[in-house]
C-alpha positions in Angstrom: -52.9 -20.3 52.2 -54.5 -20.7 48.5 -51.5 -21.2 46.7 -50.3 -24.5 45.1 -46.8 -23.6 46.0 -45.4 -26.5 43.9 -45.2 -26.5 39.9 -42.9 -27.9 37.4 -40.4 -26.4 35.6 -38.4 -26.3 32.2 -34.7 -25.8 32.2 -32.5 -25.1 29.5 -28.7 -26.1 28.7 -26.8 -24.5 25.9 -24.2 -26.2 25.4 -21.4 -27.2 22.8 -19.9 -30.9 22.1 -16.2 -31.8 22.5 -16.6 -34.4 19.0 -18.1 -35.4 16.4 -17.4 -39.4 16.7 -20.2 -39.2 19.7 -23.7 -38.6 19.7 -24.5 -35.0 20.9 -26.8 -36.3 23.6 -24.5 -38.0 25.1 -23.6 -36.0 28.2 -19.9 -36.7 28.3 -19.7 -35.2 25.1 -21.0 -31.7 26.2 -19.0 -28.4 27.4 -21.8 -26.8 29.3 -22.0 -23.0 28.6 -24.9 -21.8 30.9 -28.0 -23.2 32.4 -31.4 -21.2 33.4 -34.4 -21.6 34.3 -36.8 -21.1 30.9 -40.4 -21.2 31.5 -43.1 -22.7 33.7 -44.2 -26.3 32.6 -47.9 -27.1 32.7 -50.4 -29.3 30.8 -51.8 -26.8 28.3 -48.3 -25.7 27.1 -48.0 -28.5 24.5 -45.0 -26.8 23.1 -42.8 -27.1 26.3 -43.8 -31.0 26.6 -42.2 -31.6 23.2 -39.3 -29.8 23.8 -38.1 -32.5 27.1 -35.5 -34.7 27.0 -34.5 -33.4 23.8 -31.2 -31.6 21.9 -31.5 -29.1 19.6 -29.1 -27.1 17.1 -29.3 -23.9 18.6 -26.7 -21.1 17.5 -23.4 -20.6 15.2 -20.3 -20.8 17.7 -18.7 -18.7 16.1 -21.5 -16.0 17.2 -23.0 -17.0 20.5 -21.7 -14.6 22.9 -21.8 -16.6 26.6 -21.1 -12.9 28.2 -24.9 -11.6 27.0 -28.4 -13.2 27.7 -29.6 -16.3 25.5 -32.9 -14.0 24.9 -30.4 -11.2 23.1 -28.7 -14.0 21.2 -31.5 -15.7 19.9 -33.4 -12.2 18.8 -32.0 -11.4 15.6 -30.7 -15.0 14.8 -31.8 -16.5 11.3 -31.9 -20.9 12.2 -31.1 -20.8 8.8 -28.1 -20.0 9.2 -27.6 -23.5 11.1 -28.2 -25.6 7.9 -25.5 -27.4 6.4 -23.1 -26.6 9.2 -20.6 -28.8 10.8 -21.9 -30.3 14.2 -18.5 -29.3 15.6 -19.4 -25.3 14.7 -23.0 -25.7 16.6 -23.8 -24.4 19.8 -26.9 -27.2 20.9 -29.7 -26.4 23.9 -31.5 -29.2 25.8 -34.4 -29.0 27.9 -35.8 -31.0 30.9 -37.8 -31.0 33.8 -37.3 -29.8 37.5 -40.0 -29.4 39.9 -40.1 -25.8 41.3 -42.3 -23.2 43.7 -45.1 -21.0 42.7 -48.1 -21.9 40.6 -48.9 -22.4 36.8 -48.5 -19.0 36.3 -45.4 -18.0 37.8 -42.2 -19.6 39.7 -42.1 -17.2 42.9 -40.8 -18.0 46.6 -44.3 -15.6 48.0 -47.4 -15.4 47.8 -49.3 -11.9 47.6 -52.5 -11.5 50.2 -55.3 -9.5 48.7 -56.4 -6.5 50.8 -60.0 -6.9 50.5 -60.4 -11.1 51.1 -57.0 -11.6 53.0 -56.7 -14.6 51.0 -52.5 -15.6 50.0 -52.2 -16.2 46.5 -49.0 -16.4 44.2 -49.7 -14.0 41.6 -53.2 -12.1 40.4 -54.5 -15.0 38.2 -54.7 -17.7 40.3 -56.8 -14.9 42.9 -58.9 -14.2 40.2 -59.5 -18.1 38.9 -60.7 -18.7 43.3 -62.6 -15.5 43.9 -65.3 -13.1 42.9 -63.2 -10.2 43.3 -59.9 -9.3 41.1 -56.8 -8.7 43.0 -55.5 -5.2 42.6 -52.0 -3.8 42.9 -52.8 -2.7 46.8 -50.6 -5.7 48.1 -49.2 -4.7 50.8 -48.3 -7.8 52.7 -46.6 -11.0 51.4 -45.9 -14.9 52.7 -42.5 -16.4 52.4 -43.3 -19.5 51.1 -39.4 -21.1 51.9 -40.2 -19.8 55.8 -43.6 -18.8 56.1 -43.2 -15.6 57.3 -45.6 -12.9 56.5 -44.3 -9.5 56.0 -44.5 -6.3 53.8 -43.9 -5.5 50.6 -39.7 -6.8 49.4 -37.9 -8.6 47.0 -36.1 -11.0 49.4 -37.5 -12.4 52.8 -36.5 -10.3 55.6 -36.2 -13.7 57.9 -34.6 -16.3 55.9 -33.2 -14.0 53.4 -34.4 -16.1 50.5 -34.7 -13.9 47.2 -38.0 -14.2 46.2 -37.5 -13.9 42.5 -35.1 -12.7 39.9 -37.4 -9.9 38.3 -39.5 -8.4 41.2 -42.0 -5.3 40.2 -43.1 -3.3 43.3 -45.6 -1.4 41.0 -46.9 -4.6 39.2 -46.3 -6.4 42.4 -44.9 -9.1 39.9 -42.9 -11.8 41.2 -41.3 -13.8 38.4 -38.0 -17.0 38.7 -38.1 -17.4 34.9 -34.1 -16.5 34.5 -33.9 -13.1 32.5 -32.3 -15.7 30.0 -34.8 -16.3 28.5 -38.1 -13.8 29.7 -36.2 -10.5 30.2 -38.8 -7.9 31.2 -38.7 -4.1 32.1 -42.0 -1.7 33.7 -43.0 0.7 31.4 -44.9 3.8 32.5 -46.8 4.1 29.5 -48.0 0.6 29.2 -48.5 0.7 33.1 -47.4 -3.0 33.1 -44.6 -4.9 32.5 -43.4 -6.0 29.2 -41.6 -9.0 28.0 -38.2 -7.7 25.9 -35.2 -5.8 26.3 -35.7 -2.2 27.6 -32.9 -0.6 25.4 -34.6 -2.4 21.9 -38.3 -1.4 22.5 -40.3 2.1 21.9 -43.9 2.6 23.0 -46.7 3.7 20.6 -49.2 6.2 22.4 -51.5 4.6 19.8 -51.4 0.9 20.3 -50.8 1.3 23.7 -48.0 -1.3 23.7 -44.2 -1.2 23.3 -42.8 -2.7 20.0 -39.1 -3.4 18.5 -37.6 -0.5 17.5 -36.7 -2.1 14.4 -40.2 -2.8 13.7 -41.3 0.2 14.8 -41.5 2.4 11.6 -42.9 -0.4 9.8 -45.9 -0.9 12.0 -49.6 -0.1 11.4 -51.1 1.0 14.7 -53.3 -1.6 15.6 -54.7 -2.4 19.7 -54.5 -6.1 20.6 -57.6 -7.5 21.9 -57.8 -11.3 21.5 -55.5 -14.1 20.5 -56.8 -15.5 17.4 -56.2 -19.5 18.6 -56.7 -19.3 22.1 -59.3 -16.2 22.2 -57.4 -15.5 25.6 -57.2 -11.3 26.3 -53.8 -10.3 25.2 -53.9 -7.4 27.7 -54.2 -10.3 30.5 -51.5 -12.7 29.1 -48.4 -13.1 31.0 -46.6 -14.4 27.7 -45.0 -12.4 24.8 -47.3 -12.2 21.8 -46.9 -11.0 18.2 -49.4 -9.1 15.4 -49.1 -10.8 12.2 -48.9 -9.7 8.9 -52.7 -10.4 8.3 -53.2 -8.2 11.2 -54.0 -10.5 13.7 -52.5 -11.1 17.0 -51.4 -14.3 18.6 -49.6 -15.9 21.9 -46.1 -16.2 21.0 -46.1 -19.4 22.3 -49.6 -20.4 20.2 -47.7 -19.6 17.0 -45.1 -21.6 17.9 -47.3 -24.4 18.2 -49.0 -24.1 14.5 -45.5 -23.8 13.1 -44.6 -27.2 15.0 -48.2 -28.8 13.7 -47.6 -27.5 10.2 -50.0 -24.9 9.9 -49.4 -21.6 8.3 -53.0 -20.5 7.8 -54.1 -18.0 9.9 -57.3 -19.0 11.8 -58.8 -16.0 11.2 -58.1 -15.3 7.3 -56.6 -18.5 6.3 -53.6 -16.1 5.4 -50.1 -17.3 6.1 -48.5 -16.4 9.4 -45.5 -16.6 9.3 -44.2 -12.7 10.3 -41.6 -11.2 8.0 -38.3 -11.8 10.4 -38.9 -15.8 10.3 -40.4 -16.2 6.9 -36.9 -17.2 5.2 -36.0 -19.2 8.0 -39.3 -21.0 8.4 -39.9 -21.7 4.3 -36.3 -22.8 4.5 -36.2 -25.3 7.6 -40.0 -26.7 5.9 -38.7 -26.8 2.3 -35.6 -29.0 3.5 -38.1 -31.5 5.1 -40.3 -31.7 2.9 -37.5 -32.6 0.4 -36.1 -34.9 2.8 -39.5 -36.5 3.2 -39.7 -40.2 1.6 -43.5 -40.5 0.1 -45.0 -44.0 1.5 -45.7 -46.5 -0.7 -49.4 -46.6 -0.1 -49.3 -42.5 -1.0 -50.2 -43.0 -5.1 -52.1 -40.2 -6.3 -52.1 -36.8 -7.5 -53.5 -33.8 -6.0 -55.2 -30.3 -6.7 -54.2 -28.0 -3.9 -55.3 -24.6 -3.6 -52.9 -21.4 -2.4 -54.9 -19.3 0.2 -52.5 -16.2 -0.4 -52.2 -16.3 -4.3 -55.2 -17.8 -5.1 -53.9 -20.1 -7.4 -54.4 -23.7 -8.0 -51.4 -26.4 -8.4 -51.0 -29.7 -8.5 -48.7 -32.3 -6.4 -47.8 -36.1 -6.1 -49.8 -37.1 -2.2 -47.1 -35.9 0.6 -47.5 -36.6 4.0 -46.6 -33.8 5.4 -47.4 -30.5 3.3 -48.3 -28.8 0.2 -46.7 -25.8 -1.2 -47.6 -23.3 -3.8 -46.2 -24.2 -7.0 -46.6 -20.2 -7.9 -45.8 -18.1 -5.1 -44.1 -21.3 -2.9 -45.7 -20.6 0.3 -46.8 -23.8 2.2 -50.5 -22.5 2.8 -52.8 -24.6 0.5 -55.8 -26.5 0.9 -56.8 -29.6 -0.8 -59.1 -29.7 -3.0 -59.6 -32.9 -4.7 -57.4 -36.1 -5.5 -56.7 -35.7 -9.5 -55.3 -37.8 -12.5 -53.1 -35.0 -13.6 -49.5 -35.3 -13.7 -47.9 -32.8 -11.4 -46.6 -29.6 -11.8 -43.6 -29.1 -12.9 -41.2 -28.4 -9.4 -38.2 -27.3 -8.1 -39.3 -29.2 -4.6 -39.4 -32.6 -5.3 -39.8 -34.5 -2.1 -38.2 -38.6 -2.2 -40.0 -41.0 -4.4 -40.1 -44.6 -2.6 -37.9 -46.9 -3.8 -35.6 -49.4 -2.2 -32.9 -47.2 -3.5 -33.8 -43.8 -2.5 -33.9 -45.3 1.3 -30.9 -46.6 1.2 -29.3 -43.4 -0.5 -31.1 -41.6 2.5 -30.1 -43.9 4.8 -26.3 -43.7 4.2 -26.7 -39.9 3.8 -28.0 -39.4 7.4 -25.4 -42.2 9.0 -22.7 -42.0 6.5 -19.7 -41.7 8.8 -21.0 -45.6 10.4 -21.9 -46.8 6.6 -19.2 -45.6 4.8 -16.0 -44.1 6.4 -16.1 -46.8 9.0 -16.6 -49.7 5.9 -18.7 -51.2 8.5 -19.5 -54.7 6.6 -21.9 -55.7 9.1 -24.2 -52.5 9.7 -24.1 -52.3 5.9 -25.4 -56.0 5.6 -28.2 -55.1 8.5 -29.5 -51.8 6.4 -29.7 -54.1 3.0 -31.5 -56.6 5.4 -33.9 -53.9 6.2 -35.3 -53.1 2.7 -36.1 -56.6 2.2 -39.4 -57.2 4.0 -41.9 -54.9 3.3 -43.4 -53.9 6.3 -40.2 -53.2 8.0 -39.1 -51.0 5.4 -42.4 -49.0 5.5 -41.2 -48.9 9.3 -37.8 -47.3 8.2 -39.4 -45.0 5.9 -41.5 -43.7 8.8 -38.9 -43.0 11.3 -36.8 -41.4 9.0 -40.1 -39.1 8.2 -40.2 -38.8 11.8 -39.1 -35.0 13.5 -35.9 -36.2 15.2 -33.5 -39.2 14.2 -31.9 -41.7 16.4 -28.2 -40.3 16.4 -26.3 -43.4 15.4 -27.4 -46.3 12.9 -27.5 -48.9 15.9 -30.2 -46.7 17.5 -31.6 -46.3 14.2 -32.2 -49.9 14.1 -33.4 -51.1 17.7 -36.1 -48.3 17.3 -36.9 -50.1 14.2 -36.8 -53.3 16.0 -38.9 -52.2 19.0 -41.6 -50.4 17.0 -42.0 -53.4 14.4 -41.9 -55.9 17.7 -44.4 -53.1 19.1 -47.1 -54.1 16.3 -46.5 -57.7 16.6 -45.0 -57.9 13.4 -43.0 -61.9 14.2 -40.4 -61.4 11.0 -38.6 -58.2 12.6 -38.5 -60.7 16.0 -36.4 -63.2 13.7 -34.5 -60.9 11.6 -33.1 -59.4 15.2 -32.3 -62.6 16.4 -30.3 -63.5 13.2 -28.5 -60.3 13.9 -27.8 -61.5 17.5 -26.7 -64.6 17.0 -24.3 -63.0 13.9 -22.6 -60.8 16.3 -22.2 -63.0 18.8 -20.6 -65.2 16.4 -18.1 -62.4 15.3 -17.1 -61.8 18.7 -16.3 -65.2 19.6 -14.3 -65.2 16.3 -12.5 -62.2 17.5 -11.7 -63.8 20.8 -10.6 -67.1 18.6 -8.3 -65.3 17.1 -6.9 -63.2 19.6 -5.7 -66.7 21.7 -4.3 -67.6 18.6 -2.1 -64.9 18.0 -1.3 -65.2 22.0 -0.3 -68.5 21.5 1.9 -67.9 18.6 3.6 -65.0 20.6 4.3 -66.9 23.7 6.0 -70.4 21.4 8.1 -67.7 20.0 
C-alpha cells in the first residue's frame, strides 16, 4: 500500500447568532445551520491555514437559503452587500480542523491500484509523484481503506459497506469527500474530465476546450489555459477551480485568493490588476473601507509618489501601511516610486491621521456598545489609560490595524497587555496590575455594600 491514508481536513460551519450582547465566537451564541466538509488542509495551502479557528460574516439572512448548497449561495453573492449590516441580519461561517482519510490530494475511503505497477494509490497524483509511469483511467481494482478489502471498480465497499466518497466518477475514476457544499462537480464529455461547478450554470466552448459560466459565456474571448501565472502549475492537471483574468491570464482559484489576502492586485505577469469583473466592486469596496479604517503609525511621516500600473498615471499619498490607490482611476495597483516633499493629492480616501484622538474615536466606534451604552466608567478610564504611554498606544494602533479584532474591549485589552508584556515592555506589566488591584478593589466595595444593605434589611 502506497497511500498515506491519513490527511487533515477543513470543515466549515455556517451559522447564525442568537444576540448581539455576545461575542459571535462564542459557541453558545450560535444556531448552527449546516456543516460540511470544505477542502483538504495541507502545508502549501496558506489560504486554508488562515482561515482556522476563525468567524467570518458570510451571507445576508435574509437570502441564505439552507435548502440549496453553500457553493450556489455564495456564487452570485456581492460581500459588499454585508457592510454596514446588523450582526443580528448576518449569517457567519467558521472553519477548523479534523483529521480525515485519503492523501493531500483528495479525502477518499480507497485507493486505486494501477494496472501496469500493481501499486495502491489514492488518486493519480500521488502515483505519478512515486513512479515513472502515469496512472491511467484502466483502474480496475480498488482497496477499501476502512476494511482493507480489495475489489473492483464501486462507489461503496462491497464488505463493510462504507461509501467511499460523496462524488465518485467511474470514467475519471475520481474519488472525492469534499461535501458538494462547497466543490460541486459534474463529468463532461467534451472536457473528458470532471469539472468543478454546477452542471445546469456551465456551457462548454469547443474552442477553449473547457466549460465556463453561462453568464460569462458570451463575454468570453476564447483563450486555452496552459499555466497558472503564480504557481506555473498545468491548469489541465489541477484538481482545483481556476479563473482567466481580465489581462488574460489564468490563475488557481485558490492562488488568487491568496494575493487578494496579501494585498496584491498586480498581475505577475502584466503588472495589470486582477481582480475579475464579478468581484471588482466588492473587492475595491471591502479594501477601500480598510484602508480608511487604517490609523497611519506615528513613525509613518512622509509623502509619497506612487505610480498606477493600469492608467499610467502618477499620484501622490501620505506613507500607509497597507496600500496605495490611484488617485485617477482608484484602483489599488501602484508602485512606489520615490518618498517626496509634495503635499498629497487631494482625496476622497483619506485613511486615519494619528492622534490620541482619532484612536480613541476609533476605539469607541469599534466597542461602542461596552464604552458608551453601558457608561462603563471603568473600561472608559482603562482606554484613556491606554493613550498615555507611548509605546502602548503604538501597540493599540497596531492591533486595531490588524485583520480581525478582539470581539469585546476586555479582549481588546489583554491582547494589548500580552503583546506589550511579549516585548518586555515593564510599564504595560504595571499599568495591568493597577488595573487589577482597581477591580479587585471595586468588587470588595460591591460585596461591602451588599452586607450592608443585608444588615439594614434583617434590623428592620
Amino acid at each position: 500500500m502506497n497511500c498515506q491514508q491519513q490527511n487533515r481536513v477543513i470543515v466549515a460551519q455556517v451559522f447564525s447568532i442568537k444576540t448581539d450582547l455576545m461575542l459571535v465566537d462564542d459557541i453558545e451564541n450560535q444556531n448552527i445551520i449546516k456543516t460540511f466538509t470544505f477542502d483538504i488542509l495541507s502545508e502549501e495551502r496558506y489560504d486554508l491555514q488562515q482561515l482556522l479557528n476563525k468567524c467570518f460574516p458570510h451571507h445576508l439572512k435574509s437570502v441564505y437559503n439552507p435548502i440549496v448548497s453553500d457553493f450556489e449561495n455564495m456564487e452570485d453573492f456581492s460581500e459588499s452587500s454585508l457592510l454596514n449590516v446588523d450582526k443580528m441580519d448576518i449569517i457567519y461561517i467558521k472553519y477548523f480542523e479534523q483529521s480525515g482519510i485519503g492523501c493531500d490530494h483528495y479525502i477518499t475511503n480507497c485507493a486505486l491500484q494501477c494496472d501496469q505497477c500493481s501499486n495502491f494509490y489514492c488518486c493519480r497524483f500521488c502515483h505519478d509523484e512515486a513512479e515513472s509511469h502515469k496512472l491511467n483511467r484502466a483502474v480496475s481494482n480498488i482497496r477499501c481503506l476502512i476494511c482493507n478489502t480489495t475489489q473492483s471498480l464501486s462507489p461503496s465497499c462491497q464488505a463493510c459497506l462504507t461509501p467511499f466518497a460523496q462524488y465518485f466518477c467511474p470514467i475519471c475514476k475520481i474519488f472525492s469527500d469534499v461535501s458538494t457544499e462547497s466543490k460541486p462537480r459534474f463529468h463532461c464529455a467534451q472536457c473528458d474530465s470532471c469539472v468543478n461547478g454546477l452542471q445546469n450554470k456551465m456551457t462548454h466552448c469547443s474552442k477553449c476546450n473547457c466549460c465556463l459560466k453561462k453568464t460569462d459565456f458570451n463575454q468570453h474571448v476564447c483563450e486555452q489555459p496552459e499555466l497558472c501565472c503564480v504557481c506555473m502549475q498545468q491548469l489541465s492537471e489541477s484538481t482545483t477551480p481556476f479563473v482567466l483574468m481580465e489581462c488574460r491570464h489564468w490563475i488557481h482559484q485558490r492562488c488568487y485568493q491568496e494575493l487578494l489576502q496579501k494585498n496584491i492586485f498586480s498581475c505577475p505577469m502584466c503588472r495589470k490588476f486582477i481582480v475579475t469583473k464579478e468581484e471588482r466592486e466588492k473587492v475595491l469596496n471591502l479594501v477601500k473601507e480598510r484602508y480608511q479604517r487604517t490609523i497611519i503609525p506615528r513613525y509613518l511621516t512622509q509623502n509619497v509618489k506612487v505610480h498606477c500600473m493600469d492608467c499610467g498615471k502618477d499620484s501622490v499619498h501620505a506613507e500607509h501601511p497597507m496600500c496605495y490607490f490611484c488617485a485617477h482611476c482608484g484602483l489599488f495597483n501602484v508602485e512606489l516610486i520615490e518618498y517626496i516633499e509634495q503635499k498629497p493629492d487631494q482625496n476622497t480616501i483619506q485613511p486615519v491621521t494619528f492622534s490620541t484622538e482619532n484612536i480613541r474615536k476609533v476605539l469607541i466606534n469599534q466597542y461602542g456598545y461596552e464604552l458608551e451604552v453601558q457608561l462603563n466608567a471603568a473600561l472608559i478610564k482603562k482606554m484613556n489609560q491606554l493613550l498615555v504611554q507611548p509605546e502602548i498606544v503604538d501597540k493599540v494602533v497596531e492591533i486595531l490595524n490588524s485583520d480581525i479584532l478582539p470581539g469585546n474591549f476586555d479582549e481588546f485589552l489583554g491582547r494589548v497587555i500580552k503583546e506589550v508584556e511579549e516585548e518586555e515592555w515593564g510599564e504595560g506589566e504595571i499599568m495591568y496590575e493597577e488595573w487589577e488591584e482597581e477591580e479587585e478593589g471595586q468588587e470588595n466595595t460591591e460585596q461591602l455594600q451588599e452586607k450592608e444593605f443585608e444588615g439594614d434589611v434583617d434590623s428592620k
